[in-house]
TIRO-2110 file (N, C-alpha, C; in Angstrom, 1 decimal):
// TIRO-2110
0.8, -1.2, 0.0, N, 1, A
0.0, 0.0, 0.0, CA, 1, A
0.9, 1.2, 0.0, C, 1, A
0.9, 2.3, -1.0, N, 2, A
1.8, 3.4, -0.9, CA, 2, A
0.9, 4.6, 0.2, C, 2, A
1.6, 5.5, 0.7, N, 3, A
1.6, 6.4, 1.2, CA, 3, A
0.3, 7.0, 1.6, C, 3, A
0.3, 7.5, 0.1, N, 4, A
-1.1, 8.0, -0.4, CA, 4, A
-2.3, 6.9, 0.0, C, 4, A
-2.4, 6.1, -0.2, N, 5, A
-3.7, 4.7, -0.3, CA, 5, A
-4.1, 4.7, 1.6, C, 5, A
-2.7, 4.4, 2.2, N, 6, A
-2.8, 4.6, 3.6, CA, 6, A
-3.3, 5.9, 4.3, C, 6, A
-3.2, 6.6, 4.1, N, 7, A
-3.5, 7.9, 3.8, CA, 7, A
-5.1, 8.0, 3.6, C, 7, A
-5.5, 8.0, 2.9, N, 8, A
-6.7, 7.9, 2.2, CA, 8, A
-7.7, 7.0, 3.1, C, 8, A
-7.1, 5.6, 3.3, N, 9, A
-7.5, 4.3, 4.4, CA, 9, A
-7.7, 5.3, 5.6, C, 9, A
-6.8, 6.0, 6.3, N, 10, A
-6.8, 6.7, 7.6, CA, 10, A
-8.2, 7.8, 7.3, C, 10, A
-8.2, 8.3, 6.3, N, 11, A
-9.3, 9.0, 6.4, CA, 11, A
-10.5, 8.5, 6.3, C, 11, A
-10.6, 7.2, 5.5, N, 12, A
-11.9, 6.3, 5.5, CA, 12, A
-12.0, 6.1, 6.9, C, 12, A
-11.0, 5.5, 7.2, N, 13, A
-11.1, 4.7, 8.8, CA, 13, A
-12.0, 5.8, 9.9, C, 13, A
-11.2, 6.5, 10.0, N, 14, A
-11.7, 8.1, 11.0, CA, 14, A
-12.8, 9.1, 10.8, C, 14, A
-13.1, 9.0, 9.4, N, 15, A
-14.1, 9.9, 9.5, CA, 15, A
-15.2, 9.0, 8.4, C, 15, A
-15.1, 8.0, 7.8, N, 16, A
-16.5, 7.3, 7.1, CA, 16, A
-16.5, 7.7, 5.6, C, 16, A
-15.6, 8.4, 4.9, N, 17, A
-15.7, 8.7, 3.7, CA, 17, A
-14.2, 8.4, 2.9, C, 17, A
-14.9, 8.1, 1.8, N, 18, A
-14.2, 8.5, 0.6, CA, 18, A
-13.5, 9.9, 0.6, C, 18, A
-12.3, 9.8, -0.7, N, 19, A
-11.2, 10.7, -0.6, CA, 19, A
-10.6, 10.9, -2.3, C, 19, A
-10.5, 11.8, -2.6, N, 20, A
-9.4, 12.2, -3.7, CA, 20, A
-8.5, 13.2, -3.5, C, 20, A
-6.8, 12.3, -4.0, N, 21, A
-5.7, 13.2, -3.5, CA, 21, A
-5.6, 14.4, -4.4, C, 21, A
-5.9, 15.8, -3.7, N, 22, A
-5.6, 16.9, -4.7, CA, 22, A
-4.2, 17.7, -4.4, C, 22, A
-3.7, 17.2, -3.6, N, 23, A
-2.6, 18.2, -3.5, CA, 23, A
-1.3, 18.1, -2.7, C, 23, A
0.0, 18.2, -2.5, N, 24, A
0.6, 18.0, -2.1, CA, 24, A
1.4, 19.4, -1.1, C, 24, A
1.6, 19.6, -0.3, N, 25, A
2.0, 21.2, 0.2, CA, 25, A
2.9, 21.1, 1.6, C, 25, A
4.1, 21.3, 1.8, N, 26, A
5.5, 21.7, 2.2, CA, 26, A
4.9, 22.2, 3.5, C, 26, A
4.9, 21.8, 4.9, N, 27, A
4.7, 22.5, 5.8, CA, 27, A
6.0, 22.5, 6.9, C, 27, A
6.9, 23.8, 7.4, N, 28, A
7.7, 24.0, 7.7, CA, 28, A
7.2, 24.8, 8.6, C, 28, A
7.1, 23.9, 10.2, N, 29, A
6.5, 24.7, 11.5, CA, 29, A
8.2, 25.1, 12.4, C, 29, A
8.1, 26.2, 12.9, N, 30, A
9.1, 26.2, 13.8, CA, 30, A
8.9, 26.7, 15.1, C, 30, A
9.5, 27.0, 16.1, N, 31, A
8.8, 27.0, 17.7, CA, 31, A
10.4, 27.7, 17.9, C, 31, A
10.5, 29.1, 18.7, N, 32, A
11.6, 29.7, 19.0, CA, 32, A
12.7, 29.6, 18.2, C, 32, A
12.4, 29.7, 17.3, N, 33, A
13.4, 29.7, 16.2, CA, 33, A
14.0, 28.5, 15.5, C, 33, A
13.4, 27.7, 16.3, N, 34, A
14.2, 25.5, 16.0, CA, 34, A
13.2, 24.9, 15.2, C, 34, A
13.2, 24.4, 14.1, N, 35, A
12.3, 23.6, 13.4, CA, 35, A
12.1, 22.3, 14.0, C, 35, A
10.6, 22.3, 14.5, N, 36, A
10.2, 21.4, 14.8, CA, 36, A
9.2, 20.8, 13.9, C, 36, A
9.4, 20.8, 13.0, N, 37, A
8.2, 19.6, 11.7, CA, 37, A
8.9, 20.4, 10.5, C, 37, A
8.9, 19.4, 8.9, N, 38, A
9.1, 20.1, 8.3, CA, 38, A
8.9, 18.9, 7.7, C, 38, A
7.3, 18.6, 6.9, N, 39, A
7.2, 17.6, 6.2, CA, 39, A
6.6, 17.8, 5.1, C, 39, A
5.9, 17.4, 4.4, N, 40, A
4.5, 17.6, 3.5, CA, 40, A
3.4, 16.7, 4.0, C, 40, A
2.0, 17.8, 4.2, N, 41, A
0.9, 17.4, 3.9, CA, 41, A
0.3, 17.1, 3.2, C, 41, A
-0.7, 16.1, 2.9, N, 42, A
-1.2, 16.1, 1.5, CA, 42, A
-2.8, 16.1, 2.1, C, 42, A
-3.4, 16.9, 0.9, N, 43, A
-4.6, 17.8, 1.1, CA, 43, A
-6.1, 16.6, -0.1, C, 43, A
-6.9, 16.2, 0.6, N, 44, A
-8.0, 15.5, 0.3, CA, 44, A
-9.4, 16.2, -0.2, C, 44, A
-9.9, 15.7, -1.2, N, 45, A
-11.1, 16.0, -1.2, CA, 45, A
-12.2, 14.9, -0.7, C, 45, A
-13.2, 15.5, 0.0, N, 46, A
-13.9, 14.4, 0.8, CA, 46, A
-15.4, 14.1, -0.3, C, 46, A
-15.7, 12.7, -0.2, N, 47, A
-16.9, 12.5, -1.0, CA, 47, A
-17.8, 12.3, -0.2, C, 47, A
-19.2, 13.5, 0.0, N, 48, A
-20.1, 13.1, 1.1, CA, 48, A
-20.0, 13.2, 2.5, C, 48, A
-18.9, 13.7, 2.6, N, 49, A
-18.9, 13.9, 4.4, CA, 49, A
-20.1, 15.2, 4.7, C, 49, A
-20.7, 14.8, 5.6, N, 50, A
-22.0, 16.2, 5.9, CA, 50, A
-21.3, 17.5, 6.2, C, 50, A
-19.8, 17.6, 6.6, N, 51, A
-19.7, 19.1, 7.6, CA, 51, A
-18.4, 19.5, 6.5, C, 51, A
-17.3, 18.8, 5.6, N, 52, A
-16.4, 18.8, 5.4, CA, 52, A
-16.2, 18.7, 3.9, C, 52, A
-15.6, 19.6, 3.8, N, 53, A
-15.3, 19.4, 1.7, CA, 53, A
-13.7, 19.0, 1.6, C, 53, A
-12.3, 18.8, 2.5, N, 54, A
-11.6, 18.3, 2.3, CA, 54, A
-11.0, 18.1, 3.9, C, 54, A
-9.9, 17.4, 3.6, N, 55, A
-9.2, 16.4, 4.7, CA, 55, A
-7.5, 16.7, 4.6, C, 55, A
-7.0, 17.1, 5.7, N, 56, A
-5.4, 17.0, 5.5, CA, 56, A
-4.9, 16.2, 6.4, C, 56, A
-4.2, 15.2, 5.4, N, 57, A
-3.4, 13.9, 5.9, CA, 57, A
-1.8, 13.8, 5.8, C, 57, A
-1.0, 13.2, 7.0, N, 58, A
0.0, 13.0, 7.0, CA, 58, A
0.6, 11.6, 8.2, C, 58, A
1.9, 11.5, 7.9, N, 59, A
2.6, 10.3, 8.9, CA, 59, A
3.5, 10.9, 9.4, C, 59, A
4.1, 10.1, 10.0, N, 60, A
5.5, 10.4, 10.8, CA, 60, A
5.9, 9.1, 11.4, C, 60, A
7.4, 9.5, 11.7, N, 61, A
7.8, 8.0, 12.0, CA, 61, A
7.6, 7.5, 14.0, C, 61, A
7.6, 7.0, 14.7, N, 62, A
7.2, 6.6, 16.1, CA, 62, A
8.7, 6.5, 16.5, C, 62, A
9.2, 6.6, 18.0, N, 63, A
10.0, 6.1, 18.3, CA, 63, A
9.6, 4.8, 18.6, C, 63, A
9.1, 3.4, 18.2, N, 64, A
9.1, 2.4, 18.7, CA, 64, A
9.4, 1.9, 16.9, C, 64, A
9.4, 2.9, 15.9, N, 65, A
9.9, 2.3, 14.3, CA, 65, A
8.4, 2.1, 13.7, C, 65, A
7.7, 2.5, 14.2, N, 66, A
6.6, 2.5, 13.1, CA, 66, A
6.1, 4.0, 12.7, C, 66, A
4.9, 4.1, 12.0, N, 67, A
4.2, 4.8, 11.6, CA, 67, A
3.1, 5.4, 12.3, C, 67, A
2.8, 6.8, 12.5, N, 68, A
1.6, 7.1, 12.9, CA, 68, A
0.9, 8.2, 11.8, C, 68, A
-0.2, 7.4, 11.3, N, 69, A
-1.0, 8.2, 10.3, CA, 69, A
-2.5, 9.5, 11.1, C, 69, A
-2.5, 10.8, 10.6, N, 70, A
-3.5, 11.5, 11.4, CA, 70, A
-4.0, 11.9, 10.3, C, 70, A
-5.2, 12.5, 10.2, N, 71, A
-5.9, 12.9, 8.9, CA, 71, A
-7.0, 14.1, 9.9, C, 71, A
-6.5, 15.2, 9.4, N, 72, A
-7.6, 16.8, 10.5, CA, 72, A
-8.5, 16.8, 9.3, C, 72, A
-9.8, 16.9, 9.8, N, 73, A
-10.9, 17.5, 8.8, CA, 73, A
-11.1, 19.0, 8.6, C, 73, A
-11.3, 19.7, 7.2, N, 74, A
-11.1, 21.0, 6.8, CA, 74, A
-12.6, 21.4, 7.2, C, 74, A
-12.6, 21.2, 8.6, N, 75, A
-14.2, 21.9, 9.1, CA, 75, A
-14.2, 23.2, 9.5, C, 75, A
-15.2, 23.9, 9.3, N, 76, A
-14.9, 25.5, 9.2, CA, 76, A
-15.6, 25.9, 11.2, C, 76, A
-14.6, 26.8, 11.4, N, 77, A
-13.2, 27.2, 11.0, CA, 77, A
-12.2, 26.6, 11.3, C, 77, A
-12.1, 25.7, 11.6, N, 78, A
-10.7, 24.5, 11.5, CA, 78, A
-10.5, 24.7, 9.9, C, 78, A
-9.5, 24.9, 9.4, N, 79, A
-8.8, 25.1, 8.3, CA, 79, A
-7.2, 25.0, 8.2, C, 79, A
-6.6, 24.9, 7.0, N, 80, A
-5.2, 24.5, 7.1, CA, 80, A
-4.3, 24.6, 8.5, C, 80, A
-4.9, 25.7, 9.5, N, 81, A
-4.2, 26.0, 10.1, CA, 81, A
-4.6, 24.6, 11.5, C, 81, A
-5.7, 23.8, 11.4, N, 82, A
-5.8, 22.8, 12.2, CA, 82, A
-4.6, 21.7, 11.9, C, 82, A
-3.8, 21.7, 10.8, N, 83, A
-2.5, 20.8, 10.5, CA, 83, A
-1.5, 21.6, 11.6, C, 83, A
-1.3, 22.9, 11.8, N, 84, A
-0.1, 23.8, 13.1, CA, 84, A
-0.5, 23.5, 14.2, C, 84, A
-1.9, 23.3, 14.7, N, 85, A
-2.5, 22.6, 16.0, CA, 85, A
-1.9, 21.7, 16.2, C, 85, A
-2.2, 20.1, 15.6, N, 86, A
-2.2, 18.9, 15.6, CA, 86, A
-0.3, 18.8, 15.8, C, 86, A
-0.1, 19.3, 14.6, N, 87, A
1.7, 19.3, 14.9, CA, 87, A
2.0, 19.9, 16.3, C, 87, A
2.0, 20.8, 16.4, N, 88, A
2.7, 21.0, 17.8, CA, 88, A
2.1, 20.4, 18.8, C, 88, A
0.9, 20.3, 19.3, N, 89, A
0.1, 19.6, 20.0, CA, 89, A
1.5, 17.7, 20.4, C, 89, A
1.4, 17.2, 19.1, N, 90, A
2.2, 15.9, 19.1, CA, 90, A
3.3, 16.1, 19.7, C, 90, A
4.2, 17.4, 18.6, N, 91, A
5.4, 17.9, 19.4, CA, 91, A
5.6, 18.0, 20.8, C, 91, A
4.7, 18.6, 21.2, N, 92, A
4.4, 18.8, 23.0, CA, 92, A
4.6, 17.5, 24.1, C, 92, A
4.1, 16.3, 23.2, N, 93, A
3.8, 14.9, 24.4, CA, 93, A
4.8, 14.3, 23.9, C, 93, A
6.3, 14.6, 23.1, N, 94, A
7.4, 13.9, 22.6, CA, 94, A
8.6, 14.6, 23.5, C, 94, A
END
């Protein structure tokens, strides 16, 4: 399963819908000056969800060697900026 399909699964799984990948976008968070994230998000269109017209999904690696997939829904006003929540938020309990 590539990246994207997992991805996609994570957002079926969590929120009940279908998904098309539209986009790919560079996010570079930093905290006092030290980069703390600096990956890409990739940005979903949702098929049918009641509250939500797209989904931003991403991974990261675990210290135990796996993967943890999160997928934030583009619910208003949650907007791109719910991906700088969610990151630092993670950053915080690491």
């Amino acid at each position: 399963m590539t990246e994207r399909e997992r991805l996609r699964k994570t957002i079926r799984d969590l929120h009940g819908v279908e998904s098309t990948h539209l986009r790919s976008v560079r996010v570079h968070e930093t905290f006092q000056g030290q980069t703390v994230w600096d990956s890409v998000v990739e940005v979903f269109a949702l098929k049918g969800h009641p509250r939500a017209g797209l989904a931003y999904a991403w991974s990261h690696a675990m210290d135990d060697g796996g993967r943890r997939y999160i997928a934030v829904l583009g619910v208003h006003p949650i907007t791109s900026n719910a991906v700088r929540v969610s990151i630092a938020a993670e950053h915080g309990r690491r």
